[in-house]
MARLOTI-870304 format. One record per atom (N, C-alpha, C, O, CB): y, x, z; residue in one letter. Coordinates in steps of 0.1 Angstrom, whole numbers, padded with zeros to 4 digits, always signed. Glycine has a CB too. Layout:
YXZA/...
end
This chain:
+0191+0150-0137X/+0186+0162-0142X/+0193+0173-0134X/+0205+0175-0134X/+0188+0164-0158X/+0182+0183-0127X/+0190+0196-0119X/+0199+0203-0133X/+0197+0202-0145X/+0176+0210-0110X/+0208+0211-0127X/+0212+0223-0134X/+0204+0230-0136X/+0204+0234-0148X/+0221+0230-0129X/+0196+0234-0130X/+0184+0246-0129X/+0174+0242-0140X/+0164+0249-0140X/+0175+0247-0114X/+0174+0232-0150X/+0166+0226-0150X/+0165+0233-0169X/+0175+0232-0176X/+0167+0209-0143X/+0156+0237-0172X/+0157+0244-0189X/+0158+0229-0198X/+0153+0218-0196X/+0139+0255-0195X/+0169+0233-0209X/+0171+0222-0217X/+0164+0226-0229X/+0163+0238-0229X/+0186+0217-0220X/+0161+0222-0238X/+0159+0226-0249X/+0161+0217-0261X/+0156+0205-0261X/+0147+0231-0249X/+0166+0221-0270X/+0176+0211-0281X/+0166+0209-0290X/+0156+0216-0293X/+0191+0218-0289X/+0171+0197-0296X/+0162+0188-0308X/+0166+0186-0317X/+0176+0180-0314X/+0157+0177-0307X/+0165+0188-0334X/+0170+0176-0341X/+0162+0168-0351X/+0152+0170-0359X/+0182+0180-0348X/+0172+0157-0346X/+0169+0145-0356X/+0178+0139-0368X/+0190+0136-0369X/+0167+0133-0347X/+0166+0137-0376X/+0175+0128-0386X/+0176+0115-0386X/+0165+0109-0385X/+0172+0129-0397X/+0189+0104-0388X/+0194+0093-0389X/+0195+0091-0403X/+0195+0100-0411X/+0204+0091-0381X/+0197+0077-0406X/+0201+0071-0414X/+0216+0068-0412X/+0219+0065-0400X/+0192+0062-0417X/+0227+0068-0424X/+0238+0067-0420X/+0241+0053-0407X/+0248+0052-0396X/+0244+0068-0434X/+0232+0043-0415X/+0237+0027-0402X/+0231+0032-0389X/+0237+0034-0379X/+0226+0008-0406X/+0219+0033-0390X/+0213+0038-0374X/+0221+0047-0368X/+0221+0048-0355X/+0199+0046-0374X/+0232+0058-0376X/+0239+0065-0366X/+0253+0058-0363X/+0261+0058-0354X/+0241+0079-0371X/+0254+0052-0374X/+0264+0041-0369X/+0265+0035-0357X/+0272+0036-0347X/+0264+0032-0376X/+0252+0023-0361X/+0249+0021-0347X/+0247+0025-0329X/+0249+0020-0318X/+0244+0020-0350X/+0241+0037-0337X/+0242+0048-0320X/+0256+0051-0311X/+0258+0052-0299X/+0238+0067-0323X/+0266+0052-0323X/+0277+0057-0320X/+0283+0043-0312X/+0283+0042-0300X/+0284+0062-0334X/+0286+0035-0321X/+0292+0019-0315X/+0284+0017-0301X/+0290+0012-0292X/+0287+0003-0329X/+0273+0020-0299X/+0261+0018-0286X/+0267+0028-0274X/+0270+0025-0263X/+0242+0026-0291X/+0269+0043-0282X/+0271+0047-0269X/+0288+0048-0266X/+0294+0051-0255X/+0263+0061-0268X/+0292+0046-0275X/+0309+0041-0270X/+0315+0027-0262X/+0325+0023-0255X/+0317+0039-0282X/+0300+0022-0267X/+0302+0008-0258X/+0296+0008-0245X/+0302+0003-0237X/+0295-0004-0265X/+0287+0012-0243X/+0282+0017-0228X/+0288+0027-0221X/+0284+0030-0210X/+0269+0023-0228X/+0299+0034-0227X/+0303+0047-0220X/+0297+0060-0216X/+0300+0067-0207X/+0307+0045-0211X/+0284+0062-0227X/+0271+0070-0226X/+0281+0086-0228X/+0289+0084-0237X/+0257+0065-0239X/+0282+0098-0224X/+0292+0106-0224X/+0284+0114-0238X/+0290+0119-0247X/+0295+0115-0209X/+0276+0113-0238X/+0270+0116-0253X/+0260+0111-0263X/+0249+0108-0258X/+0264+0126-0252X/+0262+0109-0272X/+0248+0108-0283X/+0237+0116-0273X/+0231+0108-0265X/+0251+0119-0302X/+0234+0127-0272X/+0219+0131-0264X/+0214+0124-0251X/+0202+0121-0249X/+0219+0146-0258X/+0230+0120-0240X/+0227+0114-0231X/+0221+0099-0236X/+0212+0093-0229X/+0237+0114-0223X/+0225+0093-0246X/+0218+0083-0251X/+0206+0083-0252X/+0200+0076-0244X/+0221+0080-0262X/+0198+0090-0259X/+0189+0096-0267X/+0183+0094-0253X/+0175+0085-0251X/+0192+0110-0277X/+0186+0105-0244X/+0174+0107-0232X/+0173+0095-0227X/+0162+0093-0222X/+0176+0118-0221X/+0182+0085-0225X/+0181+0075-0217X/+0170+0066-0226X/+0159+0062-0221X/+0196+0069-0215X/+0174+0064-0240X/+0163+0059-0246X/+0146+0059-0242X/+0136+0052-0239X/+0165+0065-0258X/+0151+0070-0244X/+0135+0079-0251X/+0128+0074-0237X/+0117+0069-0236X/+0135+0101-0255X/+0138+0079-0224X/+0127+0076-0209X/+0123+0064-0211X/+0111+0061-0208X/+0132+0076-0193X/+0131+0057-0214X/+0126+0041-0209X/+0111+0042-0218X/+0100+0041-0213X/+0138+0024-0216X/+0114+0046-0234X/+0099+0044-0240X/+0089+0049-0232X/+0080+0044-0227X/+0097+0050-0255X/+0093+0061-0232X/+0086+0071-0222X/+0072+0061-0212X/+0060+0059-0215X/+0101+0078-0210X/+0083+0058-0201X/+0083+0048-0190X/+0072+0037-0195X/+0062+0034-0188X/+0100+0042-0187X/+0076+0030-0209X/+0069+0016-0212X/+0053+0024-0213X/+0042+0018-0209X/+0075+0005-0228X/+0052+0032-0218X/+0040+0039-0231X/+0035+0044-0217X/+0023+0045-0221X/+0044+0054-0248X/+0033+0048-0204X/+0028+0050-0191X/+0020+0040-0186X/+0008+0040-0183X/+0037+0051-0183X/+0035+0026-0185X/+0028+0014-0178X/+0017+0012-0184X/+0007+0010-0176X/+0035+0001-0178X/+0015+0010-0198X/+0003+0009-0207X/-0010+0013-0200X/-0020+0007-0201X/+0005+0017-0221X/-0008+0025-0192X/-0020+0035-0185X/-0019+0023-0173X/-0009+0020-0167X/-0014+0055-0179X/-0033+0016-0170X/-0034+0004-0155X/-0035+0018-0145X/-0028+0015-0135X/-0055-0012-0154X/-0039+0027-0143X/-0046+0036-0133X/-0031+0049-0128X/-0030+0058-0119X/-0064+0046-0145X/-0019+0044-0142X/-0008+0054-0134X/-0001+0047-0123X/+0002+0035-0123X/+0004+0059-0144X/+0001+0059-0109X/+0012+0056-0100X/+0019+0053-0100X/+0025+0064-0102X/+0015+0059-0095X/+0029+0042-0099X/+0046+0041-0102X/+0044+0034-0095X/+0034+0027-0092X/+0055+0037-0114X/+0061+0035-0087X/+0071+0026-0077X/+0082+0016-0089X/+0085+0017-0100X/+0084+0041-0066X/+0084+0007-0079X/+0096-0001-0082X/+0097-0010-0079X/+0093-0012-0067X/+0100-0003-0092X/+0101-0022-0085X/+0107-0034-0077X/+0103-0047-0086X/+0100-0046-0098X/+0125-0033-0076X/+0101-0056-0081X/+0095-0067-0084X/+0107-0082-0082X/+0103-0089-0073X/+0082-0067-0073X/+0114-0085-0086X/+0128-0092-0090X/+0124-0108-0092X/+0119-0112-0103X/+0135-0084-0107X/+0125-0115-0084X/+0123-0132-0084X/+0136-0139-0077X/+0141-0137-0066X/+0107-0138-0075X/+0138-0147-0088X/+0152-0160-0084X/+0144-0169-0084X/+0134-0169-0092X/+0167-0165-0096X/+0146-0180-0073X/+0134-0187-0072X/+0146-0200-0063X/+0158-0199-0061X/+0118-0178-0062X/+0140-0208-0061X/+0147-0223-0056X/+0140-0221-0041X/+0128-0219-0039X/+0141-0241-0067X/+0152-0223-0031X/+0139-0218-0020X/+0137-0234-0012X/+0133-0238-0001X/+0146-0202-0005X/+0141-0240-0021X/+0138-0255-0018X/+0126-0263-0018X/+0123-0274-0012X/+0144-0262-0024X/+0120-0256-0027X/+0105-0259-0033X/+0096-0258-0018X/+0097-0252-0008X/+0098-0246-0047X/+0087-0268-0025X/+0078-0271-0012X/+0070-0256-0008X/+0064-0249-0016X/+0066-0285-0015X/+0071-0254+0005X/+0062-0239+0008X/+0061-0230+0001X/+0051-0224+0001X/+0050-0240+0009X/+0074-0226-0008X/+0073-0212-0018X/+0077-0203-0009X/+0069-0194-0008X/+0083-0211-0032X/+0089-0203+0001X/+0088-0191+0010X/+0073-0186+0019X/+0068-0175+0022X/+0100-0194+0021X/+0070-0198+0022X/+0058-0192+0030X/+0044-0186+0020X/+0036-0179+0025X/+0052-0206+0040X/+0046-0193+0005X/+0036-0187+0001X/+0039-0171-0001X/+0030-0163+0003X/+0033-0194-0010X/+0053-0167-0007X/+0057-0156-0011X/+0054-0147-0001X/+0051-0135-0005X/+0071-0156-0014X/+0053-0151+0016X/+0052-0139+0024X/+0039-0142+0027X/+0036-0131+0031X/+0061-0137+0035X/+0031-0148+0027X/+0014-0147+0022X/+0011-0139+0016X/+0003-0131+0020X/+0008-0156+0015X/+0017-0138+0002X/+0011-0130-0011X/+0018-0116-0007X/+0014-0105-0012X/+0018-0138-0030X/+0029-0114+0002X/+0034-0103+0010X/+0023-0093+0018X/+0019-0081+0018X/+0044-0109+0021X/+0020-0108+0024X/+0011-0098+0031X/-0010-0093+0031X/-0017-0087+0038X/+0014-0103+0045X/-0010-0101+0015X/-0023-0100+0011X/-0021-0085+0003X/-0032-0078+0000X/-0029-0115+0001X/-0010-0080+0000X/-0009-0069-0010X/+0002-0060+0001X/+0012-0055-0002X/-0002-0073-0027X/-0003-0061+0013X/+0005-0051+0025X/+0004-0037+0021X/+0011-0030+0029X/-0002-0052+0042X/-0003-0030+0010X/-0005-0017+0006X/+0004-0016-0002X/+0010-0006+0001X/-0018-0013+0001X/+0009-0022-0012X/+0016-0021-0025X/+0030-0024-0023X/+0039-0016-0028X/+0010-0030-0035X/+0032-0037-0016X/+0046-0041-0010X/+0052-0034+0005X/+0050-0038+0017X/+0044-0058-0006X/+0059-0020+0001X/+0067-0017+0005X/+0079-0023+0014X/+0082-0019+0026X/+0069-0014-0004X/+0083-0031+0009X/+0096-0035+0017X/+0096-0045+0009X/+0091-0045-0002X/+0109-0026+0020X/+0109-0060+0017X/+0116-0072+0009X/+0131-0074+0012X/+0134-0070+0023X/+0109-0086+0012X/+0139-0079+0004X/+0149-0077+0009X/+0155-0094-0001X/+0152-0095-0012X/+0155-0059+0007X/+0161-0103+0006X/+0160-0117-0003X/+0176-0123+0003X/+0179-0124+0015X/+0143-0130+0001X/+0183-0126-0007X/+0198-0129-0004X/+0199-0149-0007X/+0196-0156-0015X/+0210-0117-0018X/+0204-0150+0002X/+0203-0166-0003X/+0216-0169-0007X/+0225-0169+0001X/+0199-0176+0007X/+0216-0174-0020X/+0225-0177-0026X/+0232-0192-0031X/+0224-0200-0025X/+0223-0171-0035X/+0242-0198-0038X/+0247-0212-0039X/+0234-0223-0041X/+0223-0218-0044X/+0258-0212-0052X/+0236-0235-0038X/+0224-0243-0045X/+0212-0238-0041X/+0202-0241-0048X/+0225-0244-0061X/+0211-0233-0034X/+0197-0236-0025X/+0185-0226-0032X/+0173-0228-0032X/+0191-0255-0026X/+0194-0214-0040X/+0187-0205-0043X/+0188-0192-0039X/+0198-0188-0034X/+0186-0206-0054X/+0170-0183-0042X/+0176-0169-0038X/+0172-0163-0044X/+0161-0165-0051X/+0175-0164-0027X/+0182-0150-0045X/+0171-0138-0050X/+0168-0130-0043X/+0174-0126-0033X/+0175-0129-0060X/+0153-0126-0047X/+0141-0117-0034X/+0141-0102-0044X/+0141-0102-0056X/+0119-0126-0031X/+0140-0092-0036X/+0136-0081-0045X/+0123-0070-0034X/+0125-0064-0023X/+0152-0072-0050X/+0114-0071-0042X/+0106-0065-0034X/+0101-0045-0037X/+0094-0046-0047X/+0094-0076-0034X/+0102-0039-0036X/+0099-0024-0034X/+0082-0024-0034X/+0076-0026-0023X/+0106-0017-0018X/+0073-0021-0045X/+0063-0019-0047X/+0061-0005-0049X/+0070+0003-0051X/+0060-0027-0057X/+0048-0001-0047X/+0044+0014-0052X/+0028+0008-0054X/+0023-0002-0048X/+0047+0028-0038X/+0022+0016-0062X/+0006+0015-0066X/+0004+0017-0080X/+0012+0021-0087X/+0000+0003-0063X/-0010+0014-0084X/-0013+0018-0098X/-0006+0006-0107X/-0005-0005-0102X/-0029+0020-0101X/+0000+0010-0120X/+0005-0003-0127X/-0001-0015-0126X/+0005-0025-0124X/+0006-0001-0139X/-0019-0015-0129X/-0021-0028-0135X/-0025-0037-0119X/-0027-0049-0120X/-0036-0026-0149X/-0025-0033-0107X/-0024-0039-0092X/-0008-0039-0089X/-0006-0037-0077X/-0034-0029-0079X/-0001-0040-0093X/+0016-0039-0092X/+0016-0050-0104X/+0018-0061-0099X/+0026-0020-0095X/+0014-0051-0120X/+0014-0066-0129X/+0011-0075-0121X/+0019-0084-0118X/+0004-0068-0141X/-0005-0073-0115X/-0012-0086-0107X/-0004-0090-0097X/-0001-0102-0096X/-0026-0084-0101X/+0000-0081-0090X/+0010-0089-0078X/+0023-0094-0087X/+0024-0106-0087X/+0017-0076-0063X/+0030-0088-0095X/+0043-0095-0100X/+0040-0107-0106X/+0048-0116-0104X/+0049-0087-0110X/+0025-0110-0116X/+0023-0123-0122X/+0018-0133-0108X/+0016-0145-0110X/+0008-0122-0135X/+0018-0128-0094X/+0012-0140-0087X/+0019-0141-0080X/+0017-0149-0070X/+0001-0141-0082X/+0036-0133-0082X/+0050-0140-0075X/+0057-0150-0083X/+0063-0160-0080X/+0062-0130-0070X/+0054-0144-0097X/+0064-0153-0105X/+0061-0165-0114X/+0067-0171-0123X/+0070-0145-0113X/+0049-0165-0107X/+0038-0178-0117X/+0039-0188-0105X/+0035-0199-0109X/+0015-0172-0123X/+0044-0189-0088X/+0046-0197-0080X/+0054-0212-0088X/+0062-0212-0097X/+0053-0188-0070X/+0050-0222-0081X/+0058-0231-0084X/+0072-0233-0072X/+0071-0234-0060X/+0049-0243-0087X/+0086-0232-0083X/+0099-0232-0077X/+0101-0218-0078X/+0113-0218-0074X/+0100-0237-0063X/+0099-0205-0081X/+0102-0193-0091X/+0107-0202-0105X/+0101-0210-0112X/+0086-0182-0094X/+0126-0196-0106X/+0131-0199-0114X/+0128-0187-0127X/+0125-0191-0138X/+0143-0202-0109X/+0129-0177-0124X/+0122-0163-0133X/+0124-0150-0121X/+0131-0151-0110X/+0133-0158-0150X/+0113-0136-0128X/+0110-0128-0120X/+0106-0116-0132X/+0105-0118-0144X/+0099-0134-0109X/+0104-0104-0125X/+0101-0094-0131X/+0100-0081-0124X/+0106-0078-0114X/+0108-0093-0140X/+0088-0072-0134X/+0090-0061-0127X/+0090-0052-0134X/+0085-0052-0146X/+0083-0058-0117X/+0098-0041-0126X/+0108-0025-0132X/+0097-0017-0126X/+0092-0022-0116X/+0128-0020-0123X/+0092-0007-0131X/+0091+0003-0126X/+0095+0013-0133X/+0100+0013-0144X/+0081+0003-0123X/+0091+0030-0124X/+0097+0039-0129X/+0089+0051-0125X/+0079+0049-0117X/+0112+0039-0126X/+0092+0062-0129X/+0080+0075-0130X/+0079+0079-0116X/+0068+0081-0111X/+0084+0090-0140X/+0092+0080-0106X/+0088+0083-0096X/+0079+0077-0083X/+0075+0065-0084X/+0096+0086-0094X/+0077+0083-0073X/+0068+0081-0057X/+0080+0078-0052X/+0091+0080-0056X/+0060+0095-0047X/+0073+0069-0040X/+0082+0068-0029X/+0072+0078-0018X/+0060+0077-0019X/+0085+0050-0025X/+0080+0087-0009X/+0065+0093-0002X/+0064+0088+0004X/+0072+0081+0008X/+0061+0104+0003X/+0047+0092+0010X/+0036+0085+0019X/+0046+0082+0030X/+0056+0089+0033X/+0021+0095+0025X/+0041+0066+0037X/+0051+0068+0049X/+0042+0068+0059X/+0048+0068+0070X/+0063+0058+0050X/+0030+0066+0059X/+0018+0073+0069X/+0008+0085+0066X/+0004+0087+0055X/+0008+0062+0072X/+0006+0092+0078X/-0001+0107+0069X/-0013+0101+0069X/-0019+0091+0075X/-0002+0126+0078X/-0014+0109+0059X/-0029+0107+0051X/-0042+0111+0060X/-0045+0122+0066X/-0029+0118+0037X/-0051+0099+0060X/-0066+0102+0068X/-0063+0091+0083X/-0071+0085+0089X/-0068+0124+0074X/-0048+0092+0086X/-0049+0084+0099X/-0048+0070+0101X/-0044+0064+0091X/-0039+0088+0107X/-0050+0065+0106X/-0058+0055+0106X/-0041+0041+0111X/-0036+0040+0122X/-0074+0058+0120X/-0038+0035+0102X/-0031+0023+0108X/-0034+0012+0115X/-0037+0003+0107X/-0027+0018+0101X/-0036+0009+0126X/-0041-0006+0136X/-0031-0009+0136X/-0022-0001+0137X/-0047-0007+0151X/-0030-0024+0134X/-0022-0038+0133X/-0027-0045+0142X/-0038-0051+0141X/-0024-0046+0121X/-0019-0047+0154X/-0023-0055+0161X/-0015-0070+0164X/-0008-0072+0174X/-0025-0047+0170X/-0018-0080+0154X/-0010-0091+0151X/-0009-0096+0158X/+0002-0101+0160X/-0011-0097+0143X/-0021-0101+0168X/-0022-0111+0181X/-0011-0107+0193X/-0008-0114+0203X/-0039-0109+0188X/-0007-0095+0189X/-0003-0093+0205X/+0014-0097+0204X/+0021-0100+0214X/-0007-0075+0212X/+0015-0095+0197X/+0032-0101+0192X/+0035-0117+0202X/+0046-0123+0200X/+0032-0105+0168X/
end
């Protein structure tokens, strides 16, 4: 949140346990306030009650631990990479002990074509689990708008 940015105060009423609770919550997270709580809350609902909208814009990330041992799951993953080359942003995949990794991929598009791609990484067989975050903001355009992208794959 800028400085510049107008605040304007709220109140609510708790029940004595629910504020209990808040309190123990944000002392345990190290939240510097009850409100910083509160806002942190509220965005995420915020955030979920959006995704609900299939037609809103949001960026974020798409999160799969997967066995990269399984027969042809890397090659399928960068298939399904590049059937959704509009939406998938970037990948970035760390290979870790036991022959596993975690991949995280950088999506942008409307929610309910950003679900479809996340249910057709993490429904792969040899995907151990996966998920996707999104959040209110853009990533901006990284081609201007109207011009035309050519791919020229053959010539590589």
């Amino acid at each position: 949140m800028s400085s510049k940015e107008q605040i304007s105060r709220v109140s609510i009423s708790l029940s004595p346990g629910l504020l209990h609770e808040l309190d123990a919550m944000v002392a345990e997270k190290g939240y510097a306030s009850r409100s910083q709580a509160i806002q942190n809350i509220l965005h995420q609902e915020l955030m979920a009650c959006r995704q609900e909208n299939g037609d809103e814009l949001m960026a974020g990330v798409i999160i799969l631990f997967y066995n990269n041992a399984a027969t042809n799951l890397q090659q399928k993953l960068a298939e399904l990479q590049y059937e959704n080359l509009a939406e998938v942003i970037s990948s970035l995949h760390v290979n870790l002990i036991r022959r596993q990794t975690l991949e995280v991929l950088l999506v942008q598009g409307k929610v309910k074509k950003l679900q479809d791609i996340a249910d057709q990484f993490i429904t792969q067989p040899g995907v151990i689990s996966g998920r996707l975050h999104l959040i209110a903001s853009l990533i901006p355009p990284v081609h201007e708008k109207g011009r035309e992208l050519t791919l020229d794959m053959e010539a590589s």
